[in-house]
C-alpha positions as YAML, in Angstrom:
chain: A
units: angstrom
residues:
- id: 1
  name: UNK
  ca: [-18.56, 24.01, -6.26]
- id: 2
  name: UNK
  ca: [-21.43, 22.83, -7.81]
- id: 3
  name: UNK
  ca: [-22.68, 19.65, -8.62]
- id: 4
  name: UNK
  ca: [-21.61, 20.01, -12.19]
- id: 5
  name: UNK
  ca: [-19.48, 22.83, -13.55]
- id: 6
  name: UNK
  ca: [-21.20, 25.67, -15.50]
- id: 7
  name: UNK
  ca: [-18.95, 25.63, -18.37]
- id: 8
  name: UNK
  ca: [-16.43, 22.79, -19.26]
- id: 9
  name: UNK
  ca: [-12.40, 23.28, -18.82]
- id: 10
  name: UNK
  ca: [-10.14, 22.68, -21.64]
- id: 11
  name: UNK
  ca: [-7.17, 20.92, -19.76]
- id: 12
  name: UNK
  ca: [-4.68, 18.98, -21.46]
- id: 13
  name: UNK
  ca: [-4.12, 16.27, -19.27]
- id: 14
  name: UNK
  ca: [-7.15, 14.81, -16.71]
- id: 15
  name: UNK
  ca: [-6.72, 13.02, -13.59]
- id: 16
  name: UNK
  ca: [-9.39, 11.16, -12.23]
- id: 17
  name: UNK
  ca: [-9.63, 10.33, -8.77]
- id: 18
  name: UNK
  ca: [-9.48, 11.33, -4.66]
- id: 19
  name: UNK
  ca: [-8.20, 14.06, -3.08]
- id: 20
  name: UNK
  ca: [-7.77, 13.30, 0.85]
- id: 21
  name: UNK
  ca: [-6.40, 14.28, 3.90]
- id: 22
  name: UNK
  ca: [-4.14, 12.20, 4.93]
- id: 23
  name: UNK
  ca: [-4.03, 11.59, 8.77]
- id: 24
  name: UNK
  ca: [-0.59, 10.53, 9.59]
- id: 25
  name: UNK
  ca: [-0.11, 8.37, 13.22]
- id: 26
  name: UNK
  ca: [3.77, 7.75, 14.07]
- id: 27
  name: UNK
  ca: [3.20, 4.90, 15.94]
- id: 28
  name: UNK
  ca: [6.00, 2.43, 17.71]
- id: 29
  name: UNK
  ca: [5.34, -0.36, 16.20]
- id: 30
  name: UNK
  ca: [2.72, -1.27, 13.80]
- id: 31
  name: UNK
  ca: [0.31, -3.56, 15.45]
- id: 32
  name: UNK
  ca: [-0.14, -7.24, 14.59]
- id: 33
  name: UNK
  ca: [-4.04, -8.49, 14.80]
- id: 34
  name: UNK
  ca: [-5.20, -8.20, 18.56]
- id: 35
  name: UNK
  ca: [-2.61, -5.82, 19.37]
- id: 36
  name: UNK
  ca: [-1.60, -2.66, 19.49]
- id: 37
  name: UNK
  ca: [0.63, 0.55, 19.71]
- id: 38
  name: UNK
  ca: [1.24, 3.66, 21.19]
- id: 39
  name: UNK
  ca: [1.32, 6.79, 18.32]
- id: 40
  name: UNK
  ca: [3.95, 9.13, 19.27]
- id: 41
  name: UNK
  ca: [2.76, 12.40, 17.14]
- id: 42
  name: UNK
  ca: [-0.26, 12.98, 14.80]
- id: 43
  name: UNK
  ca: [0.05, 15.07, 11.58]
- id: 44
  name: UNK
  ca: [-2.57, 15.85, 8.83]
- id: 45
  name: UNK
  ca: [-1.50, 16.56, 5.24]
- id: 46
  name: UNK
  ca: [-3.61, 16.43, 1.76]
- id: 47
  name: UNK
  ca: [-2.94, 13.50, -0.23]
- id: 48
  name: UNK
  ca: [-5.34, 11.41, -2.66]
- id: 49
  name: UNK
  ca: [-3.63, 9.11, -6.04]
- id: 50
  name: UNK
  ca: [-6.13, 11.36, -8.40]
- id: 51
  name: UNK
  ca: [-4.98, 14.95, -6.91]
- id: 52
  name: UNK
  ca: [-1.61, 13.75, -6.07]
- id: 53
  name: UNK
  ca: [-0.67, 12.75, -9.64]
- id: 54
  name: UNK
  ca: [-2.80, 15.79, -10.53]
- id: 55
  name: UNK
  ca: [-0.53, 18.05, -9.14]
- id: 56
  name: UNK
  ca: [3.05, 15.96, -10.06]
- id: 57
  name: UNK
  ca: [1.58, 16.57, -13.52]
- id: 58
  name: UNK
  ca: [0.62, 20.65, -12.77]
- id: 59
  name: UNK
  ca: [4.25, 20.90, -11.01]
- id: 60
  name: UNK
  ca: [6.03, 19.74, -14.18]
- id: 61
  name: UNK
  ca: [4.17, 22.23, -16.25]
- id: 62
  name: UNK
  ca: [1.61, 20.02, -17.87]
- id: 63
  name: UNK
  ca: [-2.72, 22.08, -18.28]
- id: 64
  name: UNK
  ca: [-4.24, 19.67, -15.38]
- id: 65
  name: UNK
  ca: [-7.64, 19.24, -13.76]
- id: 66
  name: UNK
  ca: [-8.54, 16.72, -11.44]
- id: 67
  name: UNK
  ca: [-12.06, 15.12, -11.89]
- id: 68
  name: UNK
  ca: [-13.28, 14.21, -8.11]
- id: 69
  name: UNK
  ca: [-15.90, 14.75, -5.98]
- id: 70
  name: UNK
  ca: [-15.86, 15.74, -2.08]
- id: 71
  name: UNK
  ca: [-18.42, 15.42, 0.62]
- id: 72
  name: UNK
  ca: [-20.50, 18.11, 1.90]
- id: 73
  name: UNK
  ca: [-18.71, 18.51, 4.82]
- id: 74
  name: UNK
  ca: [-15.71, 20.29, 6.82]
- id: 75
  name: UNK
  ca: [-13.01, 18.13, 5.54]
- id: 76
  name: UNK
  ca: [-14.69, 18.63, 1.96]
- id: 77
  name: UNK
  ca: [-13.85, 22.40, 2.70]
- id: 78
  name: UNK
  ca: [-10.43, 21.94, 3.73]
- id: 79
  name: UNK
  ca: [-9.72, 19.73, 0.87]
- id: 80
  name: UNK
  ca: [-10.97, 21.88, -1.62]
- id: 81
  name: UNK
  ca: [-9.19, 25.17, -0.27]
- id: 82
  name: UNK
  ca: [-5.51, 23.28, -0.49]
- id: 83
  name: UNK
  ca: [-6.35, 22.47, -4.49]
- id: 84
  name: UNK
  ca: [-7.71, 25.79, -5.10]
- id: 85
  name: UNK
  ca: [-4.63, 27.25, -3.75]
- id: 86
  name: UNK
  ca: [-2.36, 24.90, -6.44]
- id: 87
  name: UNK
  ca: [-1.59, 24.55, -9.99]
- id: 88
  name: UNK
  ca: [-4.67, 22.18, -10.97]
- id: 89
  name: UNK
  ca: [-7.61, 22.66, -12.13]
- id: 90
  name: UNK
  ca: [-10.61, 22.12, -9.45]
- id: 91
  name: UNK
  ca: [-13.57, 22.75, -12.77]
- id: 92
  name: UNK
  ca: [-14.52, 18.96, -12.71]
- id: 93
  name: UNK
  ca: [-14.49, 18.78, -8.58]
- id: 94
  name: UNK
  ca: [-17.87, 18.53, -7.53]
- id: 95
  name: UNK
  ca: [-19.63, 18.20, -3.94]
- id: 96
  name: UNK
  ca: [-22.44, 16.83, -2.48]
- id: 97
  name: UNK
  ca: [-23.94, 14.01, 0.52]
- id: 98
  name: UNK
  ca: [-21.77, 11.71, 1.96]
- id: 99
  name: UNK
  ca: [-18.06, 11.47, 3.93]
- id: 100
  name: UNK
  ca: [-15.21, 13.26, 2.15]
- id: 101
  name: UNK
  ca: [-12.55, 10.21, 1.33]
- id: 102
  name: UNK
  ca: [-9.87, 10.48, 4.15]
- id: 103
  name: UNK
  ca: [-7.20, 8.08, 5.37]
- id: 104
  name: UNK
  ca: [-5.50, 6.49, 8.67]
- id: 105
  name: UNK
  ca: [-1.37, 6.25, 8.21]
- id: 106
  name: UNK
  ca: [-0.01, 4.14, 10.60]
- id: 107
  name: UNK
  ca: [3.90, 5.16, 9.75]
- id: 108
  name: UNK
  ca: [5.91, 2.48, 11.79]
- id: 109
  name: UNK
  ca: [10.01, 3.60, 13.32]
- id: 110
  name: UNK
  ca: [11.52, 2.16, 10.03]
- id: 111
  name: UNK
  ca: [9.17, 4.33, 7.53]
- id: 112
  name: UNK
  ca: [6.70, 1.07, 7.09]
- id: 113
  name: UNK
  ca: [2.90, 1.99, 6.77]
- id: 114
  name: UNK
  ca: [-0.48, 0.67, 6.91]
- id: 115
  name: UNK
  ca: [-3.28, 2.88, 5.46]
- id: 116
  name: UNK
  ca: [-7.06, 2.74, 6.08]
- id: 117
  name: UNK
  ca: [-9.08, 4.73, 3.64]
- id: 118
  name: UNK
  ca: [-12.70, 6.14, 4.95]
- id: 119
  name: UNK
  ca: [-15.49, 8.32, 3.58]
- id: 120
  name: UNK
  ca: [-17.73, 7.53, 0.40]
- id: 121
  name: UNK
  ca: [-17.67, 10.55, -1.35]
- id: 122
  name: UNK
  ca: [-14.90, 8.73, -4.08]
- id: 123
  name: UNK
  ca: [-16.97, 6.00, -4.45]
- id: 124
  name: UNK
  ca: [-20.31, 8.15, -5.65]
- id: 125
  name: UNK
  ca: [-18.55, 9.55, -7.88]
- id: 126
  name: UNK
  ca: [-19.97, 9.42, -11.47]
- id: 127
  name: UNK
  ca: [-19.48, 11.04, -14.63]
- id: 128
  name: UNK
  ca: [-21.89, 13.75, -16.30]
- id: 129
  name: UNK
  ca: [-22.14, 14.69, -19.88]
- id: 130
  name: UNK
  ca: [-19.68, 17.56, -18.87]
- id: 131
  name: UNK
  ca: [-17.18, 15.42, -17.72]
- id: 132
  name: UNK
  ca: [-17.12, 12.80, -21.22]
- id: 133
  name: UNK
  ca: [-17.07, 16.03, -23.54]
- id: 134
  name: UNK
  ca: [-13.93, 17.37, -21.38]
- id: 135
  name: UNK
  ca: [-12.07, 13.59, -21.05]
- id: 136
  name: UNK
  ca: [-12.90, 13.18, -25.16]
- id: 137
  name: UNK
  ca: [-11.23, 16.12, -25.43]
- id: 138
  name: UNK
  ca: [-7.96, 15.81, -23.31]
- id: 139
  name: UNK
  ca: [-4.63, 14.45, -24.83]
- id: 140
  name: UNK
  ca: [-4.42, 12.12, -21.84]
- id: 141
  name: UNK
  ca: [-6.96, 10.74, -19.21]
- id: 142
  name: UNK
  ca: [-5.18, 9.06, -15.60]
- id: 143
  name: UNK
  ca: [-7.15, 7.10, -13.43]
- id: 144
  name: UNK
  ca: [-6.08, 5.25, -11.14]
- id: 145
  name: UNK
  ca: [-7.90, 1.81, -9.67]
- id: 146
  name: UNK
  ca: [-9.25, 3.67, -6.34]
- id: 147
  name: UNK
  ca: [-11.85, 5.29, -8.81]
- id: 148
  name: UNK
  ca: [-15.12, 3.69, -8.87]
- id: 149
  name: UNK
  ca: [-15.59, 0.80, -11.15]
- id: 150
  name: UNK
  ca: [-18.70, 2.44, -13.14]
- id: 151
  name: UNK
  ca: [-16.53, 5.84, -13.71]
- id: 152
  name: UNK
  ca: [-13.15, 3.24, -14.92]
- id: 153
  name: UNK
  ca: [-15.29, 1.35, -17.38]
- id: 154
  name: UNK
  ca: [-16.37, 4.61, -18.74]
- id: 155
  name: UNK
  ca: [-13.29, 6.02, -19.32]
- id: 156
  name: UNK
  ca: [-11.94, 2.77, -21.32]
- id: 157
  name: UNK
  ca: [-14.65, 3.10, -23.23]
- id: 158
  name: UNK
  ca: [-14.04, 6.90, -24.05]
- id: 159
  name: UNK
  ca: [-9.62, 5.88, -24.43]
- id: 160
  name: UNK
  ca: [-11.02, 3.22, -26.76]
- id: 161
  name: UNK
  ca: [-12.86, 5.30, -29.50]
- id: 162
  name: UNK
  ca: [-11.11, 6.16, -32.53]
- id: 163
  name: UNK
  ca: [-9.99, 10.00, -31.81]
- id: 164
  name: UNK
  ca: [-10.14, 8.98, -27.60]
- id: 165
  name: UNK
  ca: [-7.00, 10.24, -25.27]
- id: 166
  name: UNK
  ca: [-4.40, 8.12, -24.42]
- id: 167
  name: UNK
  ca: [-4.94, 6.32, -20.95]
- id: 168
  name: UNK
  ca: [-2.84, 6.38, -18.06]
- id: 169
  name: UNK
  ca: [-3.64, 3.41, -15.63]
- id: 170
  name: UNK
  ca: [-2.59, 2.84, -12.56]
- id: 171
  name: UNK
  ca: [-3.18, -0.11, -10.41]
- id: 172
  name: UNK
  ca: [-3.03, 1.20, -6.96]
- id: 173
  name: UNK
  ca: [-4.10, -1.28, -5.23]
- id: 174
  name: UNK
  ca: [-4.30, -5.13, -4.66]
- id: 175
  name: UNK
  ca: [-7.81, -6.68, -5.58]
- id: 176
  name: UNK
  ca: [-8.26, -7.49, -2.04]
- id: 177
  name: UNK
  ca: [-8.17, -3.87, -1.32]
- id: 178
  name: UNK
  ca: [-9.80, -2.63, -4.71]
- id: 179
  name: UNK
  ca: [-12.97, -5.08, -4.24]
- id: 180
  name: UNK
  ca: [-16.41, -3.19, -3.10]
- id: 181
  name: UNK
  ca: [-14.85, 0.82, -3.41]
- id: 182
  name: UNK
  ca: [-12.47, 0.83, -6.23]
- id: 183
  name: UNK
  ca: [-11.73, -1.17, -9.96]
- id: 184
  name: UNK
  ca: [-13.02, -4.82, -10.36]
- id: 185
  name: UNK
  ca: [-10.76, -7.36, -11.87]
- id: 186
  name: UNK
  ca: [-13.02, -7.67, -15.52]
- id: 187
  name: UNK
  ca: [-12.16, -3.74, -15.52]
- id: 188
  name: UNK
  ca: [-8.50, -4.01, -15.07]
- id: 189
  name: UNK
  ca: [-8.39, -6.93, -17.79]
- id: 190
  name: UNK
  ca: [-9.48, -4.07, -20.61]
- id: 191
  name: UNK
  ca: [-7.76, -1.78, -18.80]
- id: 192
  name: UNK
  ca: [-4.52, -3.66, -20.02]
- id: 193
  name: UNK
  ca: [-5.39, -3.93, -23.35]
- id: 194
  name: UNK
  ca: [-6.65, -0.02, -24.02]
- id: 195
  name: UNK
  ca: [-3.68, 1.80, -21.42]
- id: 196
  name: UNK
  ca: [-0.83, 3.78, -23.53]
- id: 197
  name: UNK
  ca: [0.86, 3.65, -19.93]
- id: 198
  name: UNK
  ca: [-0.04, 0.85, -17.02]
- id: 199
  name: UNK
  ca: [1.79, 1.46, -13.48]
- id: 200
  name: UNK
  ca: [1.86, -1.06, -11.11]
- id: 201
  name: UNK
  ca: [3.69, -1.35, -7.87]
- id: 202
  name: UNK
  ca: [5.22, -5.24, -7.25]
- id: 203
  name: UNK
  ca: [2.26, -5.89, -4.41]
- id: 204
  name: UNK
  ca: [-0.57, -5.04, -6.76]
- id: 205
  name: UNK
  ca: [0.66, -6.31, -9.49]
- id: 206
  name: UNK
  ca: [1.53, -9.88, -7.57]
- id: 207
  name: UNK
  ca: [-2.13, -9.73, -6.49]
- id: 208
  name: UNK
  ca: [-3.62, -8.61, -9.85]
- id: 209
  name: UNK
  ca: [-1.92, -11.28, -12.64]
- id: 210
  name: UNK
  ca: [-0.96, -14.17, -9.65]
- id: 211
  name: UNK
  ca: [2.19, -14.77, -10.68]
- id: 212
  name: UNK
  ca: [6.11, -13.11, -8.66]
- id: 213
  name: UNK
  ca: [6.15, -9.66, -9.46]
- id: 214
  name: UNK
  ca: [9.83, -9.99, -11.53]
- id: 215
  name: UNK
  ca: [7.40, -12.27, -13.92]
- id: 216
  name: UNK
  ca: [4.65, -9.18, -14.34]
- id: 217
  name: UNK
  ca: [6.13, -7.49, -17.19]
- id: 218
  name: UNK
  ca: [5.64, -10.81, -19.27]
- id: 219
  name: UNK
  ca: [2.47, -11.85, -17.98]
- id: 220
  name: UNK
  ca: [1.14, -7.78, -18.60]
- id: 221
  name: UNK
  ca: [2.48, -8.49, -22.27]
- id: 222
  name: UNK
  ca: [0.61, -11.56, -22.65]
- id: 223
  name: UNK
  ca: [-2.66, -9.89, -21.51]
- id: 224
  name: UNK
  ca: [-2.33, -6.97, -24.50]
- id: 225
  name: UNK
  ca: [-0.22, -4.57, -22.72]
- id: 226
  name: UNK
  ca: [1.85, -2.53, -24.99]
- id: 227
  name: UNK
  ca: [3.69, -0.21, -22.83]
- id: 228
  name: UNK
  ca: [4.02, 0.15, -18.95]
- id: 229
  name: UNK
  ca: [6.10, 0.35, -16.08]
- id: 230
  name: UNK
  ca: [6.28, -2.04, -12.75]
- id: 231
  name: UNK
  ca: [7.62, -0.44, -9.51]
- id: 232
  name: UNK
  ca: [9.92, -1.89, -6.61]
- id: 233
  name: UNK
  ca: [10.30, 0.50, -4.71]
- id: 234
  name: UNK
  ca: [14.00, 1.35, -3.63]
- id: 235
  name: UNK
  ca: [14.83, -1.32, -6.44]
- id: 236
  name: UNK
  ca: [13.71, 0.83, -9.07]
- id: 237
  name: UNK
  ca: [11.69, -0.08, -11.63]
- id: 238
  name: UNK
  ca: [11.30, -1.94, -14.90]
- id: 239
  name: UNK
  ca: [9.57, -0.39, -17.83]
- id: 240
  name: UNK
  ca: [8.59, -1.82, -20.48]
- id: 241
  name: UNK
  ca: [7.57, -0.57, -24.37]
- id: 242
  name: UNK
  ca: [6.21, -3.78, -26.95]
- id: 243
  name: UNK
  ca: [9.24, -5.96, -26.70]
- id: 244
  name: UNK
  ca: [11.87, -3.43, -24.99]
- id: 245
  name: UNK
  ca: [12.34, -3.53, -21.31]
- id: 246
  name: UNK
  ca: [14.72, -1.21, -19.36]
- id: 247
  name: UNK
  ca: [16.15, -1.20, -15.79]
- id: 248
  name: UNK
  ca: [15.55, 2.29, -14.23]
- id: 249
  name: UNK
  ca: [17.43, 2.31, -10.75]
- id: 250
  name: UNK
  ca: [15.68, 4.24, -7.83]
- id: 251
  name: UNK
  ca: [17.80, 6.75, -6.44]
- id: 252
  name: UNK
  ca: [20.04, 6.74, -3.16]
- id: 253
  name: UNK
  ca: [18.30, 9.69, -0.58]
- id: 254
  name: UNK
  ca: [17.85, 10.14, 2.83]
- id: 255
  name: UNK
  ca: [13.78, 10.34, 2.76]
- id: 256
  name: UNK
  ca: [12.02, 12.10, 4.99]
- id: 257
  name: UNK
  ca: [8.43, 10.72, 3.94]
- id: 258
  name: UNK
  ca: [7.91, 8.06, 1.38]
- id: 259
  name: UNK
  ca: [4.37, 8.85, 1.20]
- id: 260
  name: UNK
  ca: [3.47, 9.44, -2.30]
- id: 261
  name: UNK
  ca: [6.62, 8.38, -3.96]
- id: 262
  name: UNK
  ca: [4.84, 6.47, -6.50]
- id: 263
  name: UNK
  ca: [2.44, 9.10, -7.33]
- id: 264
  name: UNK
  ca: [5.05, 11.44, -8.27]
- id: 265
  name: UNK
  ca: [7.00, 8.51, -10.21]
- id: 266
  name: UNK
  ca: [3.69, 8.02, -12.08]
- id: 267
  name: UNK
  ca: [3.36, 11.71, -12.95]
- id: 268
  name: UNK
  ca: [6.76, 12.09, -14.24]
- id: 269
  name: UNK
  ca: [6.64, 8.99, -15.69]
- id: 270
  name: UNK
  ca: [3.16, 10.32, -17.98]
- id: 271
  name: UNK
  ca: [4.77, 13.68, -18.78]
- id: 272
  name: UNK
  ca: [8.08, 12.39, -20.24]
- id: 273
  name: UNK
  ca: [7.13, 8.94, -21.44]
- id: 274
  name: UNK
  ca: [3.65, 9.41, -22.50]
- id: 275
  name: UNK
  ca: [2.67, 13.33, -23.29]
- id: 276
  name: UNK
  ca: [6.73, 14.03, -24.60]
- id: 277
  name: UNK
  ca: [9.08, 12.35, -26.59]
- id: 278
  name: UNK
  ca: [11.43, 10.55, -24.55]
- id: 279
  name: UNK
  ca: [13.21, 7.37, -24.65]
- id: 280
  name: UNK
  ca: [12.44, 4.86, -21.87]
- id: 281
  name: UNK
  ca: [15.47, 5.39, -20.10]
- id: 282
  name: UNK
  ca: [15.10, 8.81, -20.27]
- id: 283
  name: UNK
  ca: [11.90, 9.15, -19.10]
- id: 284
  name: UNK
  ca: [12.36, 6.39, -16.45]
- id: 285
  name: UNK
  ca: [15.61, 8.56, -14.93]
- id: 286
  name: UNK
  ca: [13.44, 11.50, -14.84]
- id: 287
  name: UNK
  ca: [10.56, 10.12, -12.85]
- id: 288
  name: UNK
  ca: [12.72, 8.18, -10.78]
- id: 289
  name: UNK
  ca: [14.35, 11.40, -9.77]
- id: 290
  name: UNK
  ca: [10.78, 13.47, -9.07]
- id: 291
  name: UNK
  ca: [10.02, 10.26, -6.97]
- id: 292
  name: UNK
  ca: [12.94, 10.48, -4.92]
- id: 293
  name: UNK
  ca: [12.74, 14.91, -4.73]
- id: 294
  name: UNK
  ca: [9.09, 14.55, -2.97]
- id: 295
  name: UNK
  ca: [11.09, 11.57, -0.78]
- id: 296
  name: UNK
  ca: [12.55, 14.97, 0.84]
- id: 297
  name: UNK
  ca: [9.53, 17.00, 1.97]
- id: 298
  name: UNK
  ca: [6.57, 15.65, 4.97]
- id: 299
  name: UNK
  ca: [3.16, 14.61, 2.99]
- id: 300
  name: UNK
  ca: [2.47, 12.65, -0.32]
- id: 301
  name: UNK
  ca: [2.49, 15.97, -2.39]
- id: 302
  name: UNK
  ca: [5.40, 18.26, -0.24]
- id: 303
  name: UNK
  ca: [7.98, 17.99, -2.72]
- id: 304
  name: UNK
  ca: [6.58, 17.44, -6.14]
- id: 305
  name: UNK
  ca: [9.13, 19.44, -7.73]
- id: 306
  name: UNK
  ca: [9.10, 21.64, -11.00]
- id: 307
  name: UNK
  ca: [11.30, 20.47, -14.50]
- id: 308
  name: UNK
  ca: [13.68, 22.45, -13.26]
- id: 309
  name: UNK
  ca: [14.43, 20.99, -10.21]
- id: 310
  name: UNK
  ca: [13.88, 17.18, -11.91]
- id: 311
  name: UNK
  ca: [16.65, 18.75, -14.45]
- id: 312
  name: UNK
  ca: [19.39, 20.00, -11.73]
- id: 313
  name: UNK
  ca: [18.49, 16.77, -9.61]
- id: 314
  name: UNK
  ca: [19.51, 14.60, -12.66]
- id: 315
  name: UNK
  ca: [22.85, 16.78, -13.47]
- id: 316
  name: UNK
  ca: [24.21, 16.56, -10.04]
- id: 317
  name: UNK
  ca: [24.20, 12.65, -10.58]
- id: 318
  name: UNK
  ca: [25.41, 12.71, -14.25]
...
């Protein structure tokens, strides 16, 4: 691909953000500082928040392109031939120097993880005049808080004018993490009052507003956040909509890989909640159910599943 697409995609929905590979170490134990472990089996997959909610989005039948950029090397290539060969959109993916973004999963005996994230091709991303016309254009805009803070700010900006899309946020990460590659905290703090959706999982969002995580959806409110969602993993979720909050359980399955569960809760989460018409509980049911289908499949996007799927998943539990 080049630098900057020759002509500019129409999609309905655009995800902004990495697409990785995801090295995957099963280790025995994960290590405490000074020590170590002993990794029992490697495994690669493709992964990345921006392609991974990308292709939840695709799955569920939603016009999707994922705005990115990869390195000018070999796992660049690889990375780029697994999106080609899915339902997104690879128009606003564009190359050049620098380390495609990869990451280090350490996946401990009990399904716990610790992931390093390498490579600075995410963080040079920026956007072109291509890019703004096609985001001004979209019905919705994700981006999660891995993207560089230059490209975030942008994108407010763009969600923020008059006719702008409707923003999807999610905080992926805790500041500690998200300082020096991804969102800075002044960022978030508009991000919260411009977002038609803000996701947040319990350890970002602890980090984030410094305050319990069962006390986020209040202190989110008080910052100008009008509708949202705050994740607990296998304790479900609360969402939130002005003064309404609902309960959404998570749902009882035998996982075979966790990784990614959020992304697809996210994805399901913008396509019902956000881009259709559903009620909170609705929508929260239905992306608590894609979350738990890609529990069921290896790698963070092996089992993003299709409506249909969600649909039959959901009436075998009614």
């Amino acid at each position: 691909m080049a630098d900057s697409p020759d002509s500019a995609p129409s999609p309905d929905v655009v995800a902004v953000g990495a697409a990785t590979v995801d090295r995957f170490h099963d280790v025995t134990n994960l290590p405490t500082p000074d020590g170590g472990a002993f990794a029992r089996e490697v495994t690669e997959r493709f992964g990345g928040v921006g392609a991974n909610v990308a292709t939840g989005l695709a799955r569920l039948g939603r016009d999707t392109a994922l705005l990115g950029r990869l390195g000018n090397d070999d796992v660049g290539d690889r990375v780029l031939a697994d999106l080609e060969a899915g339902p997104v959109s690879t128009a606003l993916i564009r190359r050049g120097p620098g380390t495609t973004t990869h990451c280090v999963i350490l996946r401990g005996p009990e399904g716990e993880r610790m992931i390093v994230t390498a490579g600075d091709s995410t963080v040079r991303l920026r956007l072109d005049d291509t890019d703004r016309t096609v985001l001004r254009a979209a019905d919705v805009v994700f981006v999660t808080a891995y993207a560089p803070d230059p490209v975030t700010r942008e994108i407010v900006d763009i969600a923020a004018e008059p006719d702008g899309p409707a923003l999807a946020f999610d905080l992926s990460g805790a500041i500690e993490e998200l300082r020096g590659r991804g969102t800075e905290r002044p960022t978030i703090d508009r991000v919260v009052e411009v977002a038609e959706l803000f996701v947040t999982a319990e350890v970002a969002a602890e980090s984030y507003l410094d305050c319990p995580a069962d006390e986020a959806v209040d202190a989110l409110r008080d910052r100008g956040c009008s509708r949202g969602a705050v994740t607990f993993g296998t304790e479900g979720a609360t969402l939130f909509d002005g003064d309404d909050r609902t309960q959404v359980p998570a749902f009882d399955v035998d996982p075979t890989d966790t990784t990614g569960a959020g992304d697809a809760f996210t994805a399901a989460l913008a396509e019902r909640w956000l881009l259709g018409d559903a009620e909170a509980e609705q929508a929260g049911r239905f992306a608590a159910a894609a979350s738990a289908l890609n529990c069921r499949a290896e790698g963070a996007r092996g089992g993003l599943a299709d409506q249909e799927a969600v649909r039959a998943f959901l009436a075998a539990r009614a």
